[in-house]
N, C-alpha and C positions, 0 to 999 in steps of 0.2 A: 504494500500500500504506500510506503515512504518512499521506494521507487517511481510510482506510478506519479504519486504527488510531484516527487521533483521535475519528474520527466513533463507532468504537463505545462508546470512553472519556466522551467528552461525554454519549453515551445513557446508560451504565450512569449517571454522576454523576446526569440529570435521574431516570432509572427510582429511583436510590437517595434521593432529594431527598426532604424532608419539610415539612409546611410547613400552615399554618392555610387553610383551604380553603371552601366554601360546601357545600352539605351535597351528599352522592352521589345520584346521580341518574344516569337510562340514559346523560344526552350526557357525564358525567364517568366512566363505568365503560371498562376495558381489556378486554378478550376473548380469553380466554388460549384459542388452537386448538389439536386436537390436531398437525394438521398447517399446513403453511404454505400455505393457501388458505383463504377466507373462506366457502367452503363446507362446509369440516371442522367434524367436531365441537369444542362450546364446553366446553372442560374447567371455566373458572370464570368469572366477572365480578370484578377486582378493581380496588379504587381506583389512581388513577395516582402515589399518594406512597407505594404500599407495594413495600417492600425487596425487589426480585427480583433474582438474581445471571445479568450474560449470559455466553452458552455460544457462541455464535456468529449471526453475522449472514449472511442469506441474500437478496440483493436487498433489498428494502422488508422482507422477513421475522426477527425476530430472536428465535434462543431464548432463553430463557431460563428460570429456576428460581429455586421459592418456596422459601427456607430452613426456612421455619417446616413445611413441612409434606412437602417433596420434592419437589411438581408437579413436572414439566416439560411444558413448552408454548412455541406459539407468539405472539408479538406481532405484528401489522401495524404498522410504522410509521407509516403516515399517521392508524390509528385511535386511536393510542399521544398521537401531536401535538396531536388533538383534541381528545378526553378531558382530555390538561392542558391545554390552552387554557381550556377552561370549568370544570375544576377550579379552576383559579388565579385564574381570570376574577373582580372583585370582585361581591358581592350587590349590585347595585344596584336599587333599590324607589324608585318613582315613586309618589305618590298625589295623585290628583285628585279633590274634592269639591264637588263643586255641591248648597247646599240651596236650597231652591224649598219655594214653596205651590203645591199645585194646586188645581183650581178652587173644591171645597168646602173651601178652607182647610188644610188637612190638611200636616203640614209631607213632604215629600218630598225624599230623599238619593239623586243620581244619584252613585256612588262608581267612578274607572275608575284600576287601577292596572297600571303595567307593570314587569316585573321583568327587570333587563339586556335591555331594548328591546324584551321581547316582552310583548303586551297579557293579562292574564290573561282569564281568564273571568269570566263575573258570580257566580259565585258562589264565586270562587277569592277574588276582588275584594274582596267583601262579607267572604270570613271574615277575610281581612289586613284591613280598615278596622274590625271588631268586635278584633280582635288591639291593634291599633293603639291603640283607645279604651281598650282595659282596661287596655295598659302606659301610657297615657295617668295614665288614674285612681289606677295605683298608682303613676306619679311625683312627682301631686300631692298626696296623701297624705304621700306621705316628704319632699316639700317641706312642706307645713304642720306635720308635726309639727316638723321642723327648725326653722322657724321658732318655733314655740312655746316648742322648748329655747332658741333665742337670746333672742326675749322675756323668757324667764325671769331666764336669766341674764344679761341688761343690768340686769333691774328689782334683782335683788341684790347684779351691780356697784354700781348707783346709790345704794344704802340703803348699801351698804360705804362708798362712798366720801363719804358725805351723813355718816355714823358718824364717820368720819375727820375730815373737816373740821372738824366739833363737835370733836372731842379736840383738834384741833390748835390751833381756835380758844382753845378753853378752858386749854390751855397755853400761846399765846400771851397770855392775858387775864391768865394767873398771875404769868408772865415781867415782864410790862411795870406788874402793882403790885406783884410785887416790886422791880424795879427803882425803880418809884417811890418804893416805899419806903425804899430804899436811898439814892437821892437826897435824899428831904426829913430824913433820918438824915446825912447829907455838909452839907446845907446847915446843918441844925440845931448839929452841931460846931464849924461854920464863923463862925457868926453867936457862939455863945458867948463865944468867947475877945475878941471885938472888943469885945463888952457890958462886958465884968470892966475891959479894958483901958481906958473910958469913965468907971467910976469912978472 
């Protein structure tokens, strides 16, 4: 009985679980039955991260109920496991590119991509490698223009700081005849008294 408890406590937590996902599709949908056999009518098809409260568990069979709307229906267990397994399962995308000439020269793209292990079609193929190119093309776009703003903004660091140095130069240039002149004014006092003192 404390098994059984846990076990349905653990279900409701995964049925209540939410979570960023690869998009829905038939292997990621639940099959909410009217009754508890896989031959009953299908009252809905719902994602396996959507909030269903359970009512009771019957063999592999568990009821349960959609808050938002009242259903009540059955889940199969094992259809339930599957469903999130490829719900949660990561998008993984494979692509492979071979360019070739063929014999009149003519350039030729053999493109074969497979998606969480399974080989798409060619023409599934083809529209992910045209996808690919055009998030391609608008990455490097917003990489060149980025680039252009940092260009920019070095070249007017550089005149800032080119600005700079001239002033500092030029107040250093100020500094040091002032100073000089301050000294050959020390020197100039210094030499007087010794002259008078001479006659």
């Amino acid at each position: 009985m404390k098994n059984m408890i846990f076990g349905l406590l653990v279900l409701l937590a995964v049925v209540s679980t939410t979570g960023v996902a690869a998009e829905v599709t038939k292997a990621t949908q639940v099959k909410l039955y009217k009754t508890p056999h896989l031959n009953a009518d299908i009252l809905a098809k719902i994602k396996p991260d959507k909030r269903l409260v359970l009512i009771i568990q019957k063999g592999k069979w568990i009821k349960v109920g959609d808050p938002t709307d009242g259903t009540v229906g059955w889940i199969n267990e094992k259809q339930y496991d599957r469903a999130v397994q490829n719900f949660y399962r990561p998008n993984v995308q494979t692509i492979f590119i071979r360019s070739d000439r063929d014999s009149s020269g003519q350039s030729k793209v053999d493109v074969v991509v497979y998606r969480n292990g399974e080989k798409l079609s060619g023409t599934e193929a083809t529209t992910y490698y045209e996808q690919v190119k055009a998030q391609q093309g608008k990455d490097l776009k917003a990489m060149q223009a980025a680039n252009r703003t940092m260009e920019q903004l070095m070249i007017r660091q550089t005149k800032q700081m080119q600005a700079m140095e001239q002033r500092v130069q030029a107040l250093f240039n100020k500094m040091n005849k002032e100073q000089t002149v301050v000294q050959q004014e020390k020197v100039a006092t210094q030499v007087e008294p010794a002259a008078v003192t001479a006659q």
